[in-house]
N, C-alpha and C positions, 0 to 999 in steps of 0.2 A: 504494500500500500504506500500509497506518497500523499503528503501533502501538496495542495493546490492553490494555497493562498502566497501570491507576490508580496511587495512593499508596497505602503501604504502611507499616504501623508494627510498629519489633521493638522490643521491650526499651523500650518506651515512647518513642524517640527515631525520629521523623519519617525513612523515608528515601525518595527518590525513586527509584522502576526504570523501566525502557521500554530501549528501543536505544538511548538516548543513554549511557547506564551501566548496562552488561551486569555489571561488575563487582561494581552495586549489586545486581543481582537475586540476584548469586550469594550476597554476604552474608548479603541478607534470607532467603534460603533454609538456609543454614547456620545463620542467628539460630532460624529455625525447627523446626529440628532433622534437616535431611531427612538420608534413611540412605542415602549413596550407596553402602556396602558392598552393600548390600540389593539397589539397583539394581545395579549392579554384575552382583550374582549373578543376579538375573531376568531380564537380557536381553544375552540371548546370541544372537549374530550366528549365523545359520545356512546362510551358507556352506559350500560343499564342502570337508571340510580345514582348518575354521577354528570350528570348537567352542568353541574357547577363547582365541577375538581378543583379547578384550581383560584374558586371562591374563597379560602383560607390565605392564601399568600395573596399578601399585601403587593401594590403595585412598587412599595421601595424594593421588595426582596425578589420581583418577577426581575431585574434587570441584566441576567445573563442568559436568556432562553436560546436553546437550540432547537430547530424544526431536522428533523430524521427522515428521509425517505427511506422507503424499502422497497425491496421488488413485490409485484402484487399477483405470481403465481398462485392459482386457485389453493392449488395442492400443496403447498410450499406456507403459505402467508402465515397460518396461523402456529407453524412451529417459529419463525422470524417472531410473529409480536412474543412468542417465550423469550427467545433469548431479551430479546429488546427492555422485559422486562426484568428479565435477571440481572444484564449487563448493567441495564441503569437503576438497581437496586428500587426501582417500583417508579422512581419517579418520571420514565418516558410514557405517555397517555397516549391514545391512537383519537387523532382528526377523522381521520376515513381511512378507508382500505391502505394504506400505504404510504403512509404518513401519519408519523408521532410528534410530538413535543414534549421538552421538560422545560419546567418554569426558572432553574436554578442552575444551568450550564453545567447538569452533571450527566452530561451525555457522552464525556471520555472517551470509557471506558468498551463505550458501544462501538469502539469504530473498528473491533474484532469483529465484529456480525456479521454474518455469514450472508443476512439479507441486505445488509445495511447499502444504497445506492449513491447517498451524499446525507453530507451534515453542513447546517444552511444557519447563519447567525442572523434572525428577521431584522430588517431594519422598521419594515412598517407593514400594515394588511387595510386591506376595505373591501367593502363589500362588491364591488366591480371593478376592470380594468380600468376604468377612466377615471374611475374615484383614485386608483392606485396609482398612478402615471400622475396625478396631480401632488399626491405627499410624495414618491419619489423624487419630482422635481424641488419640493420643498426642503431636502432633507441638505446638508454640508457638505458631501463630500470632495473630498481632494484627494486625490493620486500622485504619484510619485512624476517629474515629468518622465521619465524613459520607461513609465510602464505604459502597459494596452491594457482596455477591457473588454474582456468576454462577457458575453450575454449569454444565457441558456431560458427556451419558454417549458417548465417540464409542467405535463397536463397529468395528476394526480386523475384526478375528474373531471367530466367537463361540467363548465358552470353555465346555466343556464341565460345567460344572456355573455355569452363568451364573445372575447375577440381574437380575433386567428392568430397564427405564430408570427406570419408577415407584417403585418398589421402594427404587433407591440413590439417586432425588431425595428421596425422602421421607427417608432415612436420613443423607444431606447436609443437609436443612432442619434438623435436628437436630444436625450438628455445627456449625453457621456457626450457629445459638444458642449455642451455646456457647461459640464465639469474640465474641458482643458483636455482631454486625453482622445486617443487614438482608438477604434474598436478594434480588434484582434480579427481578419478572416478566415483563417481555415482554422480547421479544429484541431488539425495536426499540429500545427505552432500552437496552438493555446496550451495545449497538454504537455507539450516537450518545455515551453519557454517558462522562464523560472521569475518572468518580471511582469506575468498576469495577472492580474487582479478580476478576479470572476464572479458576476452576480447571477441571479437568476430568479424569476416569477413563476411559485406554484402557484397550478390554480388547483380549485379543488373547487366541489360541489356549490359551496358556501360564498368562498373568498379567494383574494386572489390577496400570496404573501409574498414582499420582496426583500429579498437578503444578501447575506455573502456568502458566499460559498467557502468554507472553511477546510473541507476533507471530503474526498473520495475514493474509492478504490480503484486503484491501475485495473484495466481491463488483464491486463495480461499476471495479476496474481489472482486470477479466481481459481481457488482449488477444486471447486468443487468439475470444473471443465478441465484441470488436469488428472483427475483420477477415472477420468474416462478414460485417459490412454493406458490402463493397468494393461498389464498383460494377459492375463486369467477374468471372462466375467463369468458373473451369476444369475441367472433370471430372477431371482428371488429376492436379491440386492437390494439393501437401502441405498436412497438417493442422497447424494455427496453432500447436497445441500440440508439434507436432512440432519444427518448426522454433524455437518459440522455444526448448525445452532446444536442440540441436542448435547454436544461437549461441553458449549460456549455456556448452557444452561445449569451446566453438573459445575463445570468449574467457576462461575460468576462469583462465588463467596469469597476464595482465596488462592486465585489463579498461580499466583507466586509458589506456592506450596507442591504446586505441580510440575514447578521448573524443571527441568532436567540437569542443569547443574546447580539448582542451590535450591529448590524443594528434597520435601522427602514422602510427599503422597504420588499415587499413580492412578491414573484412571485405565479399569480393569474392563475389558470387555470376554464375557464368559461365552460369549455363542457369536463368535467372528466372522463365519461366514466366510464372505471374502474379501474381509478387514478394513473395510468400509469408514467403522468408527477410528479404529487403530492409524488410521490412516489421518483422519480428521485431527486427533489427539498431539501425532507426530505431528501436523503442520504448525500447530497452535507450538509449536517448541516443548510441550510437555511429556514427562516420563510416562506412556504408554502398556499396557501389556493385554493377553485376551490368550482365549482355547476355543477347545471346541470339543465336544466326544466327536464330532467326525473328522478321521482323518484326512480324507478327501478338503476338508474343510481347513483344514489347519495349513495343509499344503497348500492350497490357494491362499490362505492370507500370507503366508510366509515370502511365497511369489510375490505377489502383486505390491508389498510395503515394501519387500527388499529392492525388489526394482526402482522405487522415486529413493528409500536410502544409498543405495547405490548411484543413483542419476544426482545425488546431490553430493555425495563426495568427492563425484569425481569431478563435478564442475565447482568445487574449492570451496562449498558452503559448507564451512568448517561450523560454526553456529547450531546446525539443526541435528537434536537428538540422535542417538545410536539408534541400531535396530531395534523394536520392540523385541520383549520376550513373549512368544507365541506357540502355546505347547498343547497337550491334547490332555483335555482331561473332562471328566467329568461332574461339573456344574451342579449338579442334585444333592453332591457333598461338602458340605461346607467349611470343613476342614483342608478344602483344596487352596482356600484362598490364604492359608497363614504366613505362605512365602512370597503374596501380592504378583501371584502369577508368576513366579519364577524372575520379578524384579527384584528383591529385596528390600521392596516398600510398602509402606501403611498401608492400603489401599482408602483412597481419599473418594473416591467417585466411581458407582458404575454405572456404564452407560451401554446398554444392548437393546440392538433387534431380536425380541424374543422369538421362539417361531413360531409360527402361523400355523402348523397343523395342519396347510395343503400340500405345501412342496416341500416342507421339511416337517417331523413330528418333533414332537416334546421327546428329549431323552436321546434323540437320533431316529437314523430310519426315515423313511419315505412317509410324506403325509398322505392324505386322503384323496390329494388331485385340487386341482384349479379351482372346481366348481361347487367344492365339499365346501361346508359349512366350518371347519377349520376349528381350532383350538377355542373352548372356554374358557372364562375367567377362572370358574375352578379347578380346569385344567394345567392353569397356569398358579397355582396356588404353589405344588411342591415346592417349584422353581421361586418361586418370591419369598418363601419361608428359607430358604436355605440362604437368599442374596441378602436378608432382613439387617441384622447385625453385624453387615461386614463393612457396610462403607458406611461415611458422613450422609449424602448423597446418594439418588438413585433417577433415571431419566429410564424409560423405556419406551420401545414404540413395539405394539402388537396389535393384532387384528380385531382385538374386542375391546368393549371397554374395560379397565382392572385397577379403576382408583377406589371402587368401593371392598374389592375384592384387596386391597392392600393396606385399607384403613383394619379391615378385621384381621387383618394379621401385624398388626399392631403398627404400621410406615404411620408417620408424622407428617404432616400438614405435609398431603396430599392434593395435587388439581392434575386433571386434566383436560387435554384438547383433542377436537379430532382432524385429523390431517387433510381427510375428505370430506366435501361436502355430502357423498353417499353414504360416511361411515362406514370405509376399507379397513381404515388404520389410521392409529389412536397415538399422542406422547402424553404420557404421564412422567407426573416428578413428583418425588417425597423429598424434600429440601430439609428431613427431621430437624434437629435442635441447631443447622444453620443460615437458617434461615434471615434474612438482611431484612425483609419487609413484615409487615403484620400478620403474620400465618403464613398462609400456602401461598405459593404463584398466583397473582391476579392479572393477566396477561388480557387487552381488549383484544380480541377476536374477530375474526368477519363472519362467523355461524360458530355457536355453541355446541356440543357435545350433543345436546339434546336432539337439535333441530338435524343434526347429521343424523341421528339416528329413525327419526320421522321423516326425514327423506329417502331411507334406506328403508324404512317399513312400505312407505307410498309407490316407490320404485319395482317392490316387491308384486304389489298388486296389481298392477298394470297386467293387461290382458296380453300382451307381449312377450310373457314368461319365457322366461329361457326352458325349453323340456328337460326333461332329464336324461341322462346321461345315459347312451343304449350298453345293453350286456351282453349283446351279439356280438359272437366271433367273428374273427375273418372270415374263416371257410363256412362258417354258414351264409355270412354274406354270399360269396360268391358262386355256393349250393342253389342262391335264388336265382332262377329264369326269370323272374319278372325285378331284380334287380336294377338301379342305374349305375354303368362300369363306365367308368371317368379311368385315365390314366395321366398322368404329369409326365414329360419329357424333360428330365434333369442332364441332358445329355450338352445343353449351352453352356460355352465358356462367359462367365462373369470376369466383367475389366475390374474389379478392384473388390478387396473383402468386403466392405460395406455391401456392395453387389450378392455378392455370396449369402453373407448374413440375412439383407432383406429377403431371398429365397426361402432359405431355411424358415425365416421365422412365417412367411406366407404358408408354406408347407405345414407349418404346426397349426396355424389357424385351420388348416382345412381336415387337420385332426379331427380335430373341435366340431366340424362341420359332422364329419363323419362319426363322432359320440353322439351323437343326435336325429342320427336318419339311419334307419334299420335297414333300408334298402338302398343304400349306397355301396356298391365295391371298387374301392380307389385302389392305383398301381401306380408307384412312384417308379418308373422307369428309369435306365442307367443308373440304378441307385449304387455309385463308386467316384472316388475322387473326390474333389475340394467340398459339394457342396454336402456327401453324404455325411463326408467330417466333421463340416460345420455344423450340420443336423445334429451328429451326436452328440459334440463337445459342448455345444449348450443349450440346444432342444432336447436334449434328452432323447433323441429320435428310438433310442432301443424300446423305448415305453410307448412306442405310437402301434398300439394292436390292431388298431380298427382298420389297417390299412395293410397292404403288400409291398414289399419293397424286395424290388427285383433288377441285378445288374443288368440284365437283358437290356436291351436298345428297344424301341417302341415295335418296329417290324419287326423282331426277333419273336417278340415275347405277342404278338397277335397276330391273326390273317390280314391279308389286305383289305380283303373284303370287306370288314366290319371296322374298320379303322376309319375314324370321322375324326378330321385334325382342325381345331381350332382355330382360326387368325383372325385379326379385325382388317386384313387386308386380300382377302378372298372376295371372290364376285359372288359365289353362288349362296345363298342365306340360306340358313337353318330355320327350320317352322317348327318338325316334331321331332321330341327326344324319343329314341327307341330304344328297349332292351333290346335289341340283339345287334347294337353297336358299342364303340367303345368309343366316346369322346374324348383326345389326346388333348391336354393345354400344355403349350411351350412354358416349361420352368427359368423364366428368366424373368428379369425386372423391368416393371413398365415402362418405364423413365428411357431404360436403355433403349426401348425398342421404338419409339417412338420417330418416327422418319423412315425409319430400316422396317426391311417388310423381312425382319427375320424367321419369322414360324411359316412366313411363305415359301420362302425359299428352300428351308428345311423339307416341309411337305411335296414341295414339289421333285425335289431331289430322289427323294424315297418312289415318287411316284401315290402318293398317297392322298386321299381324297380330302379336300381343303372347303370348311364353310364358315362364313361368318355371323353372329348373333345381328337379326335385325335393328340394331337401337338406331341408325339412322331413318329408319320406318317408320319407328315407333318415337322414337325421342329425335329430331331433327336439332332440336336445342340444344343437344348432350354435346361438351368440349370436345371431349374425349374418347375416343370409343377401344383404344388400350388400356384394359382392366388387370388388377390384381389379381395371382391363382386361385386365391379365394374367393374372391367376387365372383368368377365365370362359374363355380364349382356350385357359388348358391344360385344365383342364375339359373342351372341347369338340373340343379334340386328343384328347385321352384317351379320351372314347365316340367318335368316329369311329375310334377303332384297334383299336374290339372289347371294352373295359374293359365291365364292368357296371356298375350307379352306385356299389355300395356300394366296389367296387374305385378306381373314379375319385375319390372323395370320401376316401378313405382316404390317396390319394396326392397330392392339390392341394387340398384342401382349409388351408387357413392354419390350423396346429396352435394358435396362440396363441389361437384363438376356439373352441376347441373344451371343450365341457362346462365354460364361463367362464360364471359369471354378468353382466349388465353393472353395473357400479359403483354402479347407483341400488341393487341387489337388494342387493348387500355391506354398504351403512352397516346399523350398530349403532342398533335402533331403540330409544329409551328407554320401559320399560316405565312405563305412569301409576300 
């Protein structure tokens, strides 16, 4: 992370601000007249019961406020307002979705957060642009003469009677004349030069606030976009950004303690998976460690953290911790934790993805599958009685809710949140006797616990129900005469892994397709080489029953006769699906095919009978008429179960390409 604030001149006397001297920023801000009354009054925490938070503090003691933005990922947001609340020890309050404030400039500490997007010192707020553009102009300020300033319009929300971005850059160009200074053009120089001085106008729902921009984070240190390049993934994987608030949340009380060279707590992760958190922990510079009863599991975190500790030694970041201690063991025993996981520390925090109970069970072992109803809270009982007395601290993200289920097992000021708005998965935090605010985490939120859970009940009823899950074999499958036999032609070369991988994971969708239609017999053809590896290394492909997987080439492994080859670049159309053919879709990525009439040329090559789905008949509007292998598979589910087109097209048809132009038709053509 870097700071982003230049030199600054008040009153003609030179002062210098950045995080080294917060104090100074706040000066310079008051030299410039900022009206924290004003702020004050404009942003109001909207909280349940808390209208008038920051009614208690007086306007002498509001005089250092910092405005917080964060990223406002659905999935994401409400583990961000935890840390936000941790880091700022309760006192950052949420505006709206994505934007906090504290009244007292003790938003420091936050500028580890994992969501954290800028940290903004207001100079003033009103209730419209043009109200706000009038106290801008009214406000002091003076810059250095050899700096520039930068402007930024960032739109939280938009405000109902909004004025555009061009609009208040133009009407900003005109107040920074009038301050004396230069405006900065490209963003490349604002970011690299070190003599910017940057402001910026949120708007949000309510108000529009103007400030300085005090701190942001380098695009190029987000961790959580470098632990994608691990080398080992996991399907079942926390998300980077998960876990990194989830640490920042365990260790908010006394991060020091966690140092790796001058702490002596570690934060332990018992069910590592493929070291997600451990990995989160190392970046944070803290003493690390975690297991797993699966070995398979242990091996993968060992991989994947020693790879960025390895990439960081050798490019001379002497600074960031050793390798975690990462070993195998069994969780349910609690006397495993007395050597702090093989670091030889307290353990101060633990922070795990419990498991779900689908793809992995409690204990080890295979779970129930995707679609199972997954692990209970009192399932997860063992496992929290055992973790109860070992650390300060306790953060966990699991599939159900378990803050009530860990209040009876004696965990101390307890909250939790739920990560989805469906109510997937859940963080809870037991902060017991270290707690910095009045009880448990009070974190604002964009949807409660509850209301995740009434959306997940309502989602449930929907007449749309997912069916369940078929217990037909293969060979009985393909015992049926009146069966539909689809076959995939994995026999294309993919230009790059990504390529590879989107196959694979299309392939496992049409699993999924096939657990749910009794009379479907799929054949994954040329099933060998890069893509069947990929299948198995993280689709699990050896678990895909419902289907055939056959090295055979598509001619090999059927007649000609019966062979119906899929393209969107064939002349003759498809009407009716028949059992006593076998529908071939080319296994390659849409994207790639898109120009190249590759499944044509393949089928014609073979010699082999080539049609394509009517959607230009039926849907003349559709962008696109190269689909996903899974699309054309329910597609062709759908007319063998009696659907008409325009009924089948209505219902699997991918809504996002429908009556879309493609991006070349969009640009804005300049008239001559």
């Amino acid at each position: 992370m870097e700071d982003i604030v230049g030199d600054a001149r008040t009153g003609g006397e030179a002062t210098q601000v950045g995080s080294r001297a917060v104090g100074a920023v706040d000066a310079t801000c008051r030299a410039w007249g900022a009206d924290y009354e004003g702020i004050r009054e404009r942003l109001r925490p909207t909280a349940e019961n808390d209208d008038d938070a920051f009614g208690d503090v007086s306007a002498s003691a509001f005089v250092a406020p910092r405005v917080l933005l964060t990223h406002k990922n659905e999935n994401l947001y409400n583990a961000y307002a935890c840390e936000m609340a941790a880091l700022s020890r309760g006192a950052a309050r949420g505006v709206c979705v994505g934007m906090f404030v504290t009244p007292d400039g003790s938003g420091g500490e936050t500028r580890v957060a994992a969501g954290l997007r800028a940290e903004i010192a207001p100079l003033c707020a009103a209730a419209t642009a043009e109200e706000l553009l009038e106290r801008v102009k009214a406000l002091r300020v003076c810059v250095k003469d050899s700096s520039e300033v930068a402007f930024v319009h960032d739109c939280v929300a938009r405000h109902s009677q909004r004025m555009g971005t061009d609009a208040l850059s133009a009407a900003f160009r005109d107040v920074v004349g009038a301050w004396g200074a230069g405006l900065a053009r490209r963003s490349k120089d604002e970011r690299d030069a070190r003599n910017v001085v940057r402001f910026a106008v949120v708007e949000s729902a309510e108000c529009y606030v103007f400030g300085l921009v005090t701190f942001a984070p380098s695009s190029l240190s987000l961790r959580a976009v470098d632990w994608a390049r691990k080398p080992q993934h996991f399907s079942a994987g926390t998300r980077a950004e998960i876990a990194l608030a989830a640490v920042n949340v365990a260790t908010a009380h006394a991060a020091g303690s966690f140092s790796h060279e001058s702490g002596d707590a570690v934060v332990v992760d018992p069910c590592c998976g493929s070291g997600t958190f451990l990995h989160a922990a190392w970046t944070r510079g803290f003493a690390a460690a975690g297991g797993d009863v699966s070995p398979g599991a242990v091996s993968m975190s060992r991989t994947n953290v020693g790879y960025f500790v390895g990439r960081a030694a050798s490019s001379g970041k002497l600074a960031m911790p050793p390798m975690p201690s990462i070993v195998k063991r069994d969780a349910l025993h609690g006397e495993v934790f007395a050597d702090g996981y093989g670091s030889g520390r307290r353990v101060g925090a633990i922070v795990s993805n419990l498991p779900f109970g689908r793809r992995v069970a409690i204990g080890g072992g295979d779970g129930d599958g995707r679609g199972a109803p997954g692990a209970s809270a009192e399932d997860y009982a063992p496992l929290l009685e055992a973790f109860r007395d070992v650390a300060d601290r306790h953060v966990y993200i699991s599939g159900v809710p378990i803050a009530d289920e860990m209040r009876k097992l004696g965990y101390a000021n307890v909250s939790d949140v739920s990560l989805c708005r469906f109510g997937r998965s859940f963080m809870t935090t037991a902060l017991g006797s270290t707690t910095t605010t009045d009880g448990a985490l009070a974190p604002d939120v964009a949807f409660t616990t509850e209301e995740a859970l009434a959306n997940a009940a309502g989602k449930r009823e929907k007449k749309w129900k997912k069916k369940e899950k078929s217990t037909v074999d293969v060979d009985t499958r393909f015992a049926n005469s009146d069966a539909l036999r689809i076959a995939v032609d994995v026999s294309y070369e993919q230009d790059s892994t990504r390529a590879r991988r989107s196959v694979a994971k299309q392939l496992c969708e049409c699993v999924g397709v096939a657990h749910r239609n009794d009379n479907l017999a799929m054949t994954y053809c040329s099933w060998r080489g890069p893509i069947a590896e990929e299948s198995r290394e993280f689709f699990f492909s050896d678990r895909w029953t419902p289907v055939k997987k056959d090295e055979r080439r598509v001619e090999d492994a059927f007649s000609s006769d019966e062979i119906v080859y899929m393209s969107p670049d064939a002349e003759d159309v498809l009407d009716v699906v028949e059992p006593d053919k076998v529908y071939v879709i080319g296994g390659i990525v849409d994207l790639a095919t898109r120009g190249m009439r590759t499944s044509l040329t393949r089928a014609s090559e073979a010699n082999m009978r080539c049609v394509r789905l009517p959607i230009k008949e039926f849907k003349p509007d559709q962008t696109h008429t190269v689909l996903n292998i899974d699309a054309v598979v329910k597609i062709l589910v759908a007319r063998r179960e009696g659907l008409n087109w325009d009924e089948v097209f209505d219902r699997e048809l991918p809504k996002r390409q429908a009556i879309e132009r493609p991006k070349r038709e969009k640009r804005e053509r300049s008239t001559p």
